[in-house]
C-alpha positions as CSV (number, residue, x, y, z in Angstrom):
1,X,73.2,-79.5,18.7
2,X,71.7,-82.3,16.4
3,X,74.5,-84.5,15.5
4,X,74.1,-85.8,11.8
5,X,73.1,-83.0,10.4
6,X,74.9,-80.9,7.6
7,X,77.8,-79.2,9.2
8,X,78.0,-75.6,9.0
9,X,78.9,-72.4,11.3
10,X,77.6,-69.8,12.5
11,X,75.5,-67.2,10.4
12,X,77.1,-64.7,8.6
13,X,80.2,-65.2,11.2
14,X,82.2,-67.3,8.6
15,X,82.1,-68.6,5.0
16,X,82.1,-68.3,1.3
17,X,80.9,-64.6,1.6
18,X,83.2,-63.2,3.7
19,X,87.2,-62.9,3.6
20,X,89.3,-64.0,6.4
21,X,89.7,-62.0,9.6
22,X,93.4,-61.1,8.5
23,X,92.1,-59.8,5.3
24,X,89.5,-57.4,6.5
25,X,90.7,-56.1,9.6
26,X,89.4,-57.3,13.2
27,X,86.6,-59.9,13.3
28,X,83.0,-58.7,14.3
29,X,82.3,-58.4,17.6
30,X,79.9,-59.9,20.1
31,X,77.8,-59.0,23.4
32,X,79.7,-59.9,26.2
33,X,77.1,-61.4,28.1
34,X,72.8,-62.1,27.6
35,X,72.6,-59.1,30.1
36,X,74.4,-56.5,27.9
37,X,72.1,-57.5,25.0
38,X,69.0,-57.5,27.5
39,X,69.3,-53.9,28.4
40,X,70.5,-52.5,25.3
41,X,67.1,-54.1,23.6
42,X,65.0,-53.0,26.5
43,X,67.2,-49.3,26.8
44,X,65.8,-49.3,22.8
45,X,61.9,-50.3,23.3
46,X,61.5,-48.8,27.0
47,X,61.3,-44.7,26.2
48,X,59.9,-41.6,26.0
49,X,56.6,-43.0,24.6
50,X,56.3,-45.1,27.5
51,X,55.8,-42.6,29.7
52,X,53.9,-40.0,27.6
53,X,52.3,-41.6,25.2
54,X,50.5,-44.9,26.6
55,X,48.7,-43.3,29.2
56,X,47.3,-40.9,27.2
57,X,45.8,-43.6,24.6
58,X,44.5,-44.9,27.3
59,X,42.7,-42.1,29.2
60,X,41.5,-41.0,25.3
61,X,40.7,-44.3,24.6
62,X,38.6,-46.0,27.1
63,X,40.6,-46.4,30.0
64,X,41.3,-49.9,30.9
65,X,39.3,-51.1,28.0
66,X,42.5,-49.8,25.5
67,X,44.2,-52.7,27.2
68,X,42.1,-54.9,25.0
69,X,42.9,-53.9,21.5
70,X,46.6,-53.0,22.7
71,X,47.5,-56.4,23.7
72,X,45.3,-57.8,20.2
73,X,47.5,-55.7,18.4
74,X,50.6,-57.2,20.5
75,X,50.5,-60.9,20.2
76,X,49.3,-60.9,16.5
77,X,51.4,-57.9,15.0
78,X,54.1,-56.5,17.9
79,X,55.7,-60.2,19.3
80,X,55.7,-61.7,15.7
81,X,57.6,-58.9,13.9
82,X,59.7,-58.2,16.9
83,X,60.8,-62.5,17.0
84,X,61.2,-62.0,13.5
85,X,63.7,-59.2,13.3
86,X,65.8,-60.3,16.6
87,X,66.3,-64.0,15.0
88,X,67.1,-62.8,11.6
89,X,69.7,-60.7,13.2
90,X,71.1,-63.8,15.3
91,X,71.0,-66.1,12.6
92,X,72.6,-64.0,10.2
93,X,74.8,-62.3,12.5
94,X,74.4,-59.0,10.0
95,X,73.0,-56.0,10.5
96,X,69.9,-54.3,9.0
97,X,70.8,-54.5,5.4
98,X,72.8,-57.7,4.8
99,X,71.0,-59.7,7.3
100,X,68.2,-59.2,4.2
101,X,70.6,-59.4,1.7
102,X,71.6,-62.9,2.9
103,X,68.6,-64.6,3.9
104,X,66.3,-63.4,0.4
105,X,68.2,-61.2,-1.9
106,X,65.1,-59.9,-3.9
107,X,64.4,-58.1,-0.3
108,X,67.3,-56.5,0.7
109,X,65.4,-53.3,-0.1
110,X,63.7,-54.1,2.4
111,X,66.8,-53.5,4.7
112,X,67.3,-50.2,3.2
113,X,64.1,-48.9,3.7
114,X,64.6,-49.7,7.8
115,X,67.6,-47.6,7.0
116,X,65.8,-44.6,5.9
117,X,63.8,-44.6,9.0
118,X,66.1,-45.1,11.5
119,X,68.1,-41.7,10.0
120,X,65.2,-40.1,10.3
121,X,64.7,-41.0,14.0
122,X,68.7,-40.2,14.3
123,X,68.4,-36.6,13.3
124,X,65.0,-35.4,14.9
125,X,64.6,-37.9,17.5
126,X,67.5,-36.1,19.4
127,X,65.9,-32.7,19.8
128,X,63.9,-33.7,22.2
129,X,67.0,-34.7,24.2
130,X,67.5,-30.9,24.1
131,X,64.3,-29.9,25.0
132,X,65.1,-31.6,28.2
133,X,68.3,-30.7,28.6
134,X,67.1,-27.1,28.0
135,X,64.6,-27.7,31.1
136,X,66.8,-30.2,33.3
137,X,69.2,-27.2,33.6
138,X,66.8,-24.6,34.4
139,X,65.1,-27.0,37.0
140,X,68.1,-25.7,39.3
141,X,66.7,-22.5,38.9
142,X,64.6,-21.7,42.1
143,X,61.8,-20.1,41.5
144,X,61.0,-22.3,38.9
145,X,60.9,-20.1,35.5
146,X,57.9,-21.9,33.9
147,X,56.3,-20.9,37.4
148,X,55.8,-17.4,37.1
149,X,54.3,-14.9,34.9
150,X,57.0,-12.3,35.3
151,X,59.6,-12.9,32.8
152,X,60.6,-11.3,29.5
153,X,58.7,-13.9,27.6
154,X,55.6,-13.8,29.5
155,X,52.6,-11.9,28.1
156,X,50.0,-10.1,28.9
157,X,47.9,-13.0,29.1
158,X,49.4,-15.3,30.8
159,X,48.3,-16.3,34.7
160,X,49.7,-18.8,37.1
161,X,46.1,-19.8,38.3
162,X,44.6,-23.0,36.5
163,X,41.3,-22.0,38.5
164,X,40.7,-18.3,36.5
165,X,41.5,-19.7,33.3
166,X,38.6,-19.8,30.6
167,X,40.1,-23.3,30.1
168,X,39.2,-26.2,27.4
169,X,42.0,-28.5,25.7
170,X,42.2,-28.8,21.6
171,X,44.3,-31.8,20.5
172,X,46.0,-31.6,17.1
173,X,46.3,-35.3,16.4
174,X,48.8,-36.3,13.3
175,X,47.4,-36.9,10.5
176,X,49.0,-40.1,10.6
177,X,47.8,-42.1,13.9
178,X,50.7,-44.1,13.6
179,X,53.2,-41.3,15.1
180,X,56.0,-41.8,16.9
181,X,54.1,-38.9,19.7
182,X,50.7,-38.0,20.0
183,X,50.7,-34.1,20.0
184,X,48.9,-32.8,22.0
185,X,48.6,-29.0,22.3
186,X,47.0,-27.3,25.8
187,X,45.0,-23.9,24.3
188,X,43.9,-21.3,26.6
189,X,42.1,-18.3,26.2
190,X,44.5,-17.5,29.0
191,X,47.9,-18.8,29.0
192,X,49.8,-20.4,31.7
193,X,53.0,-19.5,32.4
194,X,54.6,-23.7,31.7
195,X,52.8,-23.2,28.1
196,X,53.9,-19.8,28.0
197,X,57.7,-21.1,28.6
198,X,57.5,-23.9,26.4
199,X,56.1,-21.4,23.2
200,X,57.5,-18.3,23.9
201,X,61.2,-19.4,25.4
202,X,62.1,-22.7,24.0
203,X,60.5,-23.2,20.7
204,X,60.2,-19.6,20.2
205,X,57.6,-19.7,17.1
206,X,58.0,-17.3,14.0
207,X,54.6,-15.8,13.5
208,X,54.7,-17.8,9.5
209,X,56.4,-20.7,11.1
210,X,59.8,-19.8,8.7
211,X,62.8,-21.3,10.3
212,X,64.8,-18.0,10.8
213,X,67.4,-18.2,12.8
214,X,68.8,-21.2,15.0
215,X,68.6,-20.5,19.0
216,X,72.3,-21.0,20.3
217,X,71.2,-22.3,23.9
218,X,69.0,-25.0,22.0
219,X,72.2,-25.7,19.7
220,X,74.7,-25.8,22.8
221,X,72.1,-28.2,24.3
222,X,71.6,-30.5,20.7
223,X,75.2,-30.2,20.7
224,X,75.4,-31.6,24.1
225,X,73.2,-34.1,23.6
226,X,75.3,-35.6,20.5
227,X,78.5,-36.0,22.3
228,X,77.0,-37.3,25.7
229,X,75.6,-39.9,22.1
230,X,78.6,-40.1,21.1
231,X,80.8,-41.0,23.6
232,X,78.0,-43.7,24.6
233,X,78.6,-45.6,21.5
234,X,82.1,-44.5,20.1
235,X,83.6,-48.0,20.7
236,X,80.6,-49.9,19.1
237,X,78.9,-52.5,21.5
238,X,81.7,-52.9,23.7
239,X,80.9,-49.3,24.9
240,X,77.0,-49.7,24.3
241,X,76.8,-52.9,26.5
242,X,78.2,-51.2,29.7
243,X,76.8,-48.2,29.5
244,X,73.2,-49.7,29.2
245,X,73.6,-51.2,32.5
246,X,72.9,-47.3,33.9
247,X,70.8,-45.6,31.1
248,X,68.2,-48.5,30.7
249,X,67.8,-49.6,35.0
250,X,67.8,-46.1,36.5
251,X,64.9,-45.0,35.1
252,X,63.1,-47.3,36.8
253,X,64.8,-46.0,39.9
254,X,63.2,-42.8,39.0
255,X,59.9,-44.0,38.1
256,X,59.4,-45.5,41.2
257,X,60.1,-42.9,43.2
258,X,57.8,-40.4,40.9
259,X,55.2,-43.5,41.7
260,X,55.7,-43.2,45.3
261,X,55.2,-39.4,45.7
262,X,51.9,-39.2,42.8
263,X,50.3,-42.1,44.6
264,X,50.6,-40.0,47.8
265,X,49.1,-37.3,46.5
266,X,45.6,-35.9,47.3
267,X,43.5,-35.9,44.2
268,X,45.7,-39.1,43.1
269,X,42.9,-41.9,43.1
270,X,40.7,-39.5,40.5
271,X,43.6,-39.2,38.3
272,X,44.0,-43.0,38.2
273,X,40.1,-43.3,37.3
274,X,41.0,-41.5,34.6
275,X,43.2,-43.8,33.6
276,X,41.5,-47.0,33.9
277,X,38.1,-46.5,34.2
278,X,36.6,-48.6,31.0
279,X,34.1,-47.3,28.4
280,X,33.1,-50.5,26.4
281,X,31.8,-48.4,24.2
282,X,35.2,-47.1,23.2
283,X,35.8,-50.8,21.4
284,X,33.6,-50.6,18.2
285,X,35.3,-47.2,17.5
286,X,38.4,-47.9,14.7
287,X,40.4,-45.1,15.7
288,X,40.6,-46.9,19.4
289,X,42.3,-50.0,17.2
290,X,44.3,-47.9,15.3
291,X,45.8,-45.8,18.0
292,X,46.5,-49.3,19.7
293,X,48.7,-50.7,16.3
294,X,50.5,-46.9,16.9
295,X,51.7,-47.7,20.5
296,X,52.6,-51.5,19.7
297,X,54.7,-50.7,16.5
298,X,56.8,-47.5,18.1
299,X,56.6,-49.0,21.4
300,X,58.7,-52.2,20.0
301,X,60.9,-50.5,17.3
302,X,60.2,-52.6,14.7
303,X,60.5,-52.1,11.4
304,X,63.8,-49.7,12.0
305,X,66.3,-52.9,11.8
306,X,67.7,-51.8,15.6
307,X,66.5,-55.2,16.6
308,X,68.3,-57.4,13.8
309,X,71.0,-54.7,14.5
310,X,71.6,-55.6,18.3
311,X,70.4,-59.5,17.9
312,X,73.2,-59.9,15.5
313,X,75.9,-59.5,17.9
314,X,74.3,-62.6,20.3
315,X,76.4,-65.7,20.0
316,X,75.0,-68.3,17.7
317,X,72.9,-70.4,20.7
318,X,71.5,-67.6,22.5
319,X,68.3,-67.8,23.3
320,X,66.0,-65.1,21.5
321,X,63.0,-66.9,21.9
322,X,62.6,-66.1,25.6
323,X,64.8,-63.1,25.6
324,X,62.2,-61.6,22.7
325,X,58.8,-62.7,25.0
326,X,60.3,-61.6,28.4
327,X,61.5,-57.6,26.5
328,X,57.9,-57.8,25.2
329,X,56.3,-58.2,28.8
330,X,58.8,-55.8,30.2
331,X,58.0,-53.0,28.1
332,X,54.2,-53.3,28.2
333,X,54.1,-53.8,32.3
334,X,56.3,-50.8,32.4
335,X,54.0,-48.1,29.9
336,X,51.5,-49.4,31.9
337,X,53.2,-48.3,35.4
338,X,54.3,-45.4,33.9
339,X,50.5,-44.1,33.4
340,X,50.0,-44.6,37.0
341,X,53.0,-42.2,37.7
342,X,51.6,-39.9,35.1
343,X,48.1,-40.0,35.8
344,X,48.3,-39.5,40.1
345,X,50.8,-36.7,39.6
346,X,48.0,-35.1,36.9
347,X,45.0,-35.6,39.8
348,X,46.8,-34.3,42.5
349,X,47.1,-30.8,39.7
350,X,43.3,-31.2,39.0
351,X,43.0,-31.2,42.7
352,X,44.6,-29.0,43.7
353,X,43.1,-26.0,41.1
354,X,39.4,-27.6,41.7
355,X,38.4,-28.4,38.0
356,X,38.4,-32.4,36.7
357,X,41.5,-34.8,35.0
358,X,40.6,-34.4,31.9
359,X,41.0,-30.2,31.7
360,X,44.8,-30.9,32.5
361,X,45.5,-33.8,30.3
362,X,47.9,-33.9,27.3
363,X,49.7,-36.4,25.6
364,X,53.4,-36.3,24.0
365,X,55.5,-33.2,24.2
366,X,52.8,-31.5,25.7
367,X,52.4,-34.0,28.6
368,X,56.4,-33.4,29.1
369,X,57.2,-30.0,28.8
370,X,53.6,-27.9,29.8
371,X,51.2,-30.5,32.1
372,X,53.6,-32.3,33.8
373,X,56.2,-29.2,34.9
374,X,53.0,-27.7,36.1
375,X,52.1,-30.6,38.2
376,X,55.7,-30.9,39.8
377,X,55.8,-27.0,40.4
378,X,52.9,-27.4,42.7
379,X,54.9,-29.9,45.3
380,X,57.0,-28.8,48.1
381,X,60.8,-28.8,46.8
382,X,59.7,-28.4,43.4
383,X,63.2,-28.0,42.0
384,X,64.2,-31.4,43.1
385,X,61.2,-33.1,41.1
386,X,61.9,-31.3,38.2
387,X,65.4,-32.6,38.2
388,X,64.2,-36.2,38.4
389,X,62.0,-35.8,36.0
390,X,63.8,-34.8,32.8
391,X,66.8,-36.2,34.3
392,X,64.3,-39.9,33.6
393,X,63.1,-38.4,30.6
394,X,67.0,-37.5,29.5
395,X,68.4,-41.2,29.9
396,X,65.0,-42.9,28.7
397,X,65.5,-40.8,25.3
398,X,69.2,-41.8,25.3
399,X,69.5,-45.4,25.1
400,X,66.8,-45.3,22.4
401,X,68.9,-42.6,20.6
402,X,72.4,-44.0,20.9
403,X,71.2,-47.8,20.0
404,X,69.6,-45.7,17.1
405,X,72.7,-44.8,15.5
406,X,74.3,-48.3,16.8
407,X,71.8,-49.7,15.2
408,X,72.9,-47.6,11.7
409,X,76.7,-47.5,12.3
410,X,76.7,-51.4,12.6
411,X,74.8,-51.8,9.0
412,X,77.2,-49.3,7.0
413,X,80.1,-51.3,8.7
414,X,78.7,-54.5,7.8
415,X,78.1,-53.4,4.1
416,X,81.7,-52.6,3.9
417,X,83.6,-55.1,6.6
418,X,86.8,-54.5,5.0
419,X,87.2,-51.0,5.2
420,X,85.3,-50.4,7.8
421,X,85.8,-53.3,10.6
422,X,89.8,-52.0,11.1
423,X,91.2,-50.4,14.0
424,X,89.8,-47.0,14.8
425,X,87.2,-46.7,11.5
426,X,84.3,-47.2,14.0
427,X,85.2,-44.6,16.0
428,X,85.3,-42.6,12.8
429,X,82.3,-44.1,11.5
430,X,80.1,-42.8,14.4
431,X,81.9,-39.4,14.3
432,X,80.8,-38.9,11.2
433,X,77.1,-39.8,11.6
434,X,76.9,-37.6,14.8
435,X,78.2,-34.5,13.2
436,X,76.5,-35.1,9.7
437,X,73.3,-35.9,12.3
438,X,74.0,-32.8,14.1
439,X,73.9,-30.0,11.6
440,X,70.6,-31.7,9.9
441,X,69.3,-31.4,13.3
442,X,69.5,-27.6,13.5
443,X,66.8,-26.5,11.5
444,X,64.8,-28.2,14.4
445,X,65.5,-26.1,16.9
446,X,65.1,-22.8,14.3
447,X,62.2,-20.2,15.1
448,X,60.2,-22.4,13.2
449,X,61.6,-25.9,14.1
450,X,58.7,-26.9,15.4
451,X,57.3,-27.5,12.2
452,X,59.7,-29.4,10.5
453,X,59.8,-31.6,14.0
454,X,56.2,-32.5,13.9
455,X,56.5,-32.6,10.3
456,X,59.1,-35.2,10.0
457,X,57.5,-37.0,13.1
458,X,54.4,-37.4,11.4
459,X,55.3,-38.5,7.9
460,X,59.0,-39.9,8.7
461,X,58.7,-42.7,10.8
462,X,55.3,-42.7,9.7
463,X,52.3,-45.8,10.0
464,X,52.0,-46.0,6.2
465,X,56.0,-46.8,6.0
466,X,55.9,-49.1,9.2
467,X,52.9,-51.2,8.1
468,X,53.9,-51.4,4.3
469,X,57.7,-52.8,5.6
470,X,55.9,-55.4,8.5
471,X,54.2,-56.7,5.3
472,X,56.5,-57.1,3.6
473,X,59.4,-58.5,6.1
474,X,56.5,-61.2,7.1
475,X,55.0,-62.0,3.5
476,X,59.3,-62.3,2.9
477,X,60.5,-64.7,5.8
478,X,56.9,-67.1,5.8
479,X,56.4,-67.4,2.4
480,X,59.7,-66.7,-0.4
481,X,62.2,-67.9,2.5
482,X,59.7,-70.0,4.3
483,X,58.2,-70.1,7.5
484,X,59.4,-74.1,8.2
485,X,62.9,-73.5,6.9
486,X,63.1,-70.5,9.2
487,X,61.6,-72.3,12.2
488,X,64.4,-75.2,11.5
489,X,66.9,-72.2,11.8
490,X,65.3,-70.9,15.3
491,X,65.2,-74.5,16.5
492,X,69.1,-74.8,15.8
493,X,69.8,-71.6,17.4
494,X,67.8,-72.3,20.6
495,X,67.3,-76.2,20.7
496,X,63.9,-76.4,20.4
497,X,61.3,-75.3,18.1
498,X,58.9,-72.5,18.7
499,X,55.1,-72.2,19.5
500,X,53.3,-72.6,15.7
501,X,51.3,-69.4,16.3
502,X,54.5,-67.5,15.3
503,X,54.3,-69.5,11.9
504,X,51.1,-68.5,11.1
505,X,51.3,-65.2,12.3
506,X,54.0,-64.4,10.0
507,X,52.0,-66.2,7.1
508,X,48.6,-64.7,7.2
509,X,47.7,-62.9,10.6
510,X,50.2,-60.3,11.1
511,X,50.2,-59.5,7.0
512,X,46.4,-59.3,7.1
513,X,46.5,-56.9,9.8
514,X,49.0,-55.2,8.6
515,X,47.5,-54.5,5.4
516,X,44.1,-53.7,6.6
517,X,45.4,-50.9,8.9
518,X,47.6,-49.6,6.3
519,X,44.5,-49.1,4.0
520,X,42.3,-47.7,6.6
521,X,45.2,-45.4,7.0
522,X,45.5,-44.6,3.6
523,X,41.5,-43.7,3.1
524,X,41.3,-41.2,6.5
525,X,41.6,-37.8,5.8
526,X,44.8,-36.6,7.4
527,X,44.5,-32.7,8.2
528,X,47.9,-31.0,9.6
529,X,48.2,-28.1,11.3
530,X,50.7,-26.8,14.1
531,X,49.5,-24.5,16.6
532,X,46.8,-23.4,14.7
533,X,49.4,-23.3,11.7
534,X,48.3,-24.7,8.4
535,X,51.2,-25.3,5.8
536,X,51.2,-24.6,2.4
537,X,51.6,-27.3,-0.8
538,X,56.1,-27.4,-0.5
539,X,55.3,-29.0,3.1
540,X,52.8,-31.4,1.1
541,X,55.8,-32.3,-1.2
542,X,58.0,-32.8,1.5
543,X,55.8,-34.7,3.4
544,X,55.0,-36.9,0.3
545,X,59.1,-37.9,-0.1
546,X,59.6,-38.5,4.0
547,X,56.8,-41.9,3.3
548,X,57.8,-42.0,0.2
549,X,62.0,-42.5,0.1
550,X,61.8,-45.6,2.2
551,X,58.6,-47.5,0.2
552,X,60.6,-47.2,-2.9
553,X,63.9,-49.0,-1.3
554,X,61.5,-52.2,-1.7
555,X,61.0,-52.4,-5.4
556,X,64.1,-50.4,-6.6
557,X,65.8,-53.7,-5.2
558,X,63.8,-56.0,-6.5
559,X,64.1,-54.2,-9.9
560,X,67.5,-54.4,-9.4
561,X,68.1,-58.1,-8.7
562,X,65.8,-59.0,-11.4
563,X,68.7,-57.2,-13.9
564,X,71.7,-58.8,-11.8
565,X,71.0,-61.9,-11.1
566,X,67.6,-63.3,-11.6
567,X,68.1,-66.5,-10.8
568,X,69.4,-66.2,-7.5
569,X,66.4,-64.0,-6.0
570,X,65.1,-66.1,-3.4
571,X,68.0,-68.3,-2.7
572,X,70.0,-67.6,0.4
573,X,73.7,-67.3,1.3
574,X,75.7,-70.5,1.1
575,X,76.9,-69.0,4.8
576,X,73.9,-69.2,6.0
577,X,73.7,-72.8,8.1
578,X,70.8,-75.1,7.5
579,X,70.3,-78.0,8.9
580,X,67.7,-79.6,7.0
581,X,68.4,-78.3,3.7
582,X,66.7,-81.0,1.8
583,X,63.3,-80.8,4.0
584,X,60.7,-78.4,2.1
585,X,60.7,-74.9,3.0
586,X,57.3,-74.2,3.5
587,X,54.2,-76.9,4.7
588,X,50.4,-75.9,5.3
589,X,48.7,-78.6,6.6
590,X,51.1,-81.4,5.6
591,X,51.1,-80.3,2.6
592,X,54.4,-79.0,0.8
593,X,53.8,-75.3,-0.4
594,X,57.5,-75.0,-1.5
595,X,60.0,-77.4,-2.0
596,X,63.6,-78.1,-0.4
597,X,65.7,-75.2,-2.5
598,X,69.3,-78.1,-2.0
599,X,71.8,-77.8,0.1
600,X,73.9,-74.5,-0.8
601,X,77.7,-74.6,-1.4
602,X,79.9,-74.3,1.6
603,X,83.0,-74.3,3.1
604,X,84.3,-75.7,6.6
605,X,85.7,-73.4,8.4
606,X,88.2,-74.2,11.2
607,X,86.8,-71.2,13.4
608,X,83.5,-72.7,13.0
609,X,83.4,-74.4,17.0
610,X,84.9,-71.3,18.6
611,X,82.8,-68.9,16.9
612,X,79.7,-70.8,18.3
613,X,80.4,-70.8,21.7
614,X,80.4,-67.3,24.1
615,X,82.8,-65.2,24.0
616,X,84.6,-64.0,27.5
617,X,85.0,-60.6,25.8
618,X,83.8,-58.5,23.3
């Protein structure tokens, strides 16, 4: 630590804005160890759109030419934001909506609106935990019940034999191309029986797509799902950071071995052609771009405050810097292994039924629950690939939605430390954002579910809200807060100062991007339909307040602030350490944009050289 400096402690952990640990209740907690906050970032950012949504992008787009725009889209927009959010968190030591609260009041709406979006993720996200729950527990079902056409649900139409089928593949893209899943939806003039299963026994569509009435083994399943959630994260991070240490490695266990068998495959080298053959021609097409931004911004959670969420419990001197670059790395390497997994296991199918890749290929749900089942039906000791598979598609969806409601749990408690930091309100806390989670989640898993799933994926967590909140969150931290001042906070956090492209990523690149994408977004027709399904103008509404409930959190607050206290907008917490507070917050060339706001009024604080260093324990 530079000595001379102003002294100070540690973001948001002590100060002028926060009462004594006696007064409130137990003092926030903190990661035991770097590898606890490791795996519970990477359990977040490593999921199911790893593994079926990547490879698909990348078969659709090009092959190995996607890889050029995707990593574009990384290093100017992905790394940036996701640097951004993880040292806010860390500095501030708050989650979601204080962290913005503290840093640049006028923005705390912007807090809010990452709020909005992660609920939404909370209470639809987790349905697809069913979905494979639904099929992990008929995997021990021998034969196989998506295998065969003679069940109660099977029609008429439907035949086991890809080779007799008058086949062809129509994608329903989302009208917004920044989804959380590509849907992709296998039609056949004759059905197989894995689509067969998947529309006629687990989603089990109304013929008008009404909801009607909820299916109980879904339900038991959701149910399921929340209190395996539940009892993850019950005890906040001190329950999160051990059981990371299984949800977020074994996958790879799983992937591996899934590697080792597709690979081995006959028909396994024509899948992965698929996959990585490049079409150059696939670059000067915008859509190709856009679907890269989509993987990038998902892929890394941005935009959702998890990341503040989970950096804010890192001691003060962490290192985020190389924690945030080596998460970033990790998670593309492993969507791009997971498309080898995919990919061989979808040639050895093409294979083995004589027609080509691309007659067998889907993307999202589809991918999971119709081409891939299909794939692993056709090996020797099916029943035990099943298993593995939505057993790894059950613990990658996991971590992501338990670190999801973390992520939500810790910015309620932080808004209200007092009542909410004493013994046993966590546990309550949670309790009451799994149940209240729960019941919002049954309409999901109604006859007409479906629906309101893709609806609520397309338009919840939707590009339009993503982009609009990166813009913002940059245009906040490089320009009103500035990008030097915030750089001088890194550097005292981490010891030394990071590369300048982050500066001027945050200034102009990323924002630029950003806004570009969002507008292209805005001008492209956006038709919606679900299996062949095309809603009426009261899903147009609703669709309308899923973007449009978080983009108004932004200016609401601003409003707000403006009649408060409008001459404190853009000045941060006196808790907040600086160590150069007379040194102008912003510089372009050597020249000062913004000058030095003054050194803000503190308090010592005798905790302030304990709280700094590692805790043993959370």
């Amino acid at each position: 630590m530079t000595e001379g400096i102003e002294t100070g402690v540690p973001a948001g952990d002590c100060g002028s804005d926060q009462q004594a640990p006696d007064e409130m209740g137990p003092p926030r907690g903190k990661w035991a160890n770097n590898m606890e906050f490791i795996l519970s970032m990477a359990g977040e950012i490593i999921g199911l759109g790893n593994v079926w949504r990547f490879p698909y992008l990348c078969y659709k787009n090009g092959g190995g030419v996607f890889f050029i725009p995707y990593f574009v889209f990384l290093l100017l927009c992905g790394i940036p934001v996701f640097f951004l959010e993880t040292a806010l968190g860390q500095y501030t030591s708050e989650g979601g909506v204080t962290a913005w609260r503290k840093i640049c009041p006028m923005f705390q709406g912007v807090g809010f609106a990452s709020q909005v979006i992660v609920s939404y993720l909370n209470i639809y996200y987790i349905v697809i935990l069913a979905w494979a729950l639904f099929y992990f527990f008929n995997s021990f079902t021998y034969p196989l019940p998506w295998s065969t056409c003679d069940n109660w649900w099977n029609t008429d139409q439907c035949h086991s034999r890809l080779s007799n089928w008058s086949s062809g593949s129509n994608m329903t893209s989302s009208p917004d191309y920044l989804v959380n899943f590509t849907w992709v939806e296998p039609v056949f003039d004759i059905g197989t029986p894995e689509e067969e299963y998947w529309k006629h026994r687990v989603l089990r569509m109304s013929a008008d797509m009404s909801l009607g009435k909820v299916h109980w083994d879904l339900a038991l399943c959701l149910l399921l799902a929340w209190i395996i959630c539940y009892l993850c994260i019950f005890k906040g991070i001190k329950s999160t950071g051990k059981v990371v240490y299984f949800t977020a490695t074994f996958p790879y266990v799983m992937l591996f071995i899934l590697f080792i068998r597709g690979v081995t495959l006959p028909g396994a080298a024509e899948g992965l052609k698929y996959y990585l053959y490049p079409d150059f021609n696939k670059l000067g097409v915008a859509s190709v771009w856009v679907d890269a931004g989509t993987q990038v911004f998902f892929s890394y959670a941005v935009c959702q405050g998890v990341l503040t969420a989970l950096g804010s419990y890192n001691k003060y001197n962490n290192n985020c810097y190389r924690d945030c670059l080596a998460l970033c790395c990790l998670n593309s390497a492993t969507s791009i292994f997971a498309g080898f997994v995919v990919f061989s296991v979808l040639g050895f199918m093409a294979s083995s039924h004589g027609v080509s890749v691309d007659e067998v290929t889907a993307g999202g749900p589809g991918l999971a629950f119709i081409a891939y089942p299909q794939a692993l039906s056709l090996l020797p000791g099916s029943n035990f690939w099943s298993v593995l598979f939505f057993f790894m598609l059950l613990l990658l969806g996991l971590d992501s939605q338990f670190v999801c409601v973390e992520s939500l749990a810790t910015a309620i408690t932080d808004m209200y430390p007092q009542q909410l930091r004493r013994r046993g309100a966590r546990e309550i806390l949670t309790l009451v954002i799994a149940v209240v989670c729960f019941l919002l989640g049954l309409p999901f898993i109604t006859e007409g579910g479906v629906l309101l799933f893709q609806l609520v994926d397309t338009f919840g967590p939707s590009g339009t809200s993503l982009l609009f909140i990166a813009s913002v969150e940059t245009v906040a931290i490089g320009w009103v807060y500035g990008a030097d001042r915030f750089y001088d906070n890194i550097k005292d956090m981490i010891g030394f100062s990071p590369l300048p492209i982050w500066k001027y990523c945050w200034m102009f690149v990323t924002p630029l991007i950003c806004g570009l994408t969002l507008l292209y977004n805005l001008l492209r027709a956006h038709p919606f339909e679900v299996y062949g399904y095309v809603p009426g103008a009261i899903t147009a509404v609703f669709a309308g307040l899923l973007v449009f409930t978080p983009l108004i959190c932004v200016p609401v607050f601003v409003i707000v602030g403006l009649i408060r206290d409008p001459d404190n907008l853009t000045t941060p917490s006196s808790d907040l350490r600086q160590i150069r507070p007379d040194k102008p917050v912003l510089t372009l060339c050597k020249k000062v944009i913004f000058k030095a706001q003054g050194s803000p009024n503190r308090r010592e604080d005798r905790h302030e050289k304990i709280l700094m260093e590692e805790p043993n324990s959370v």
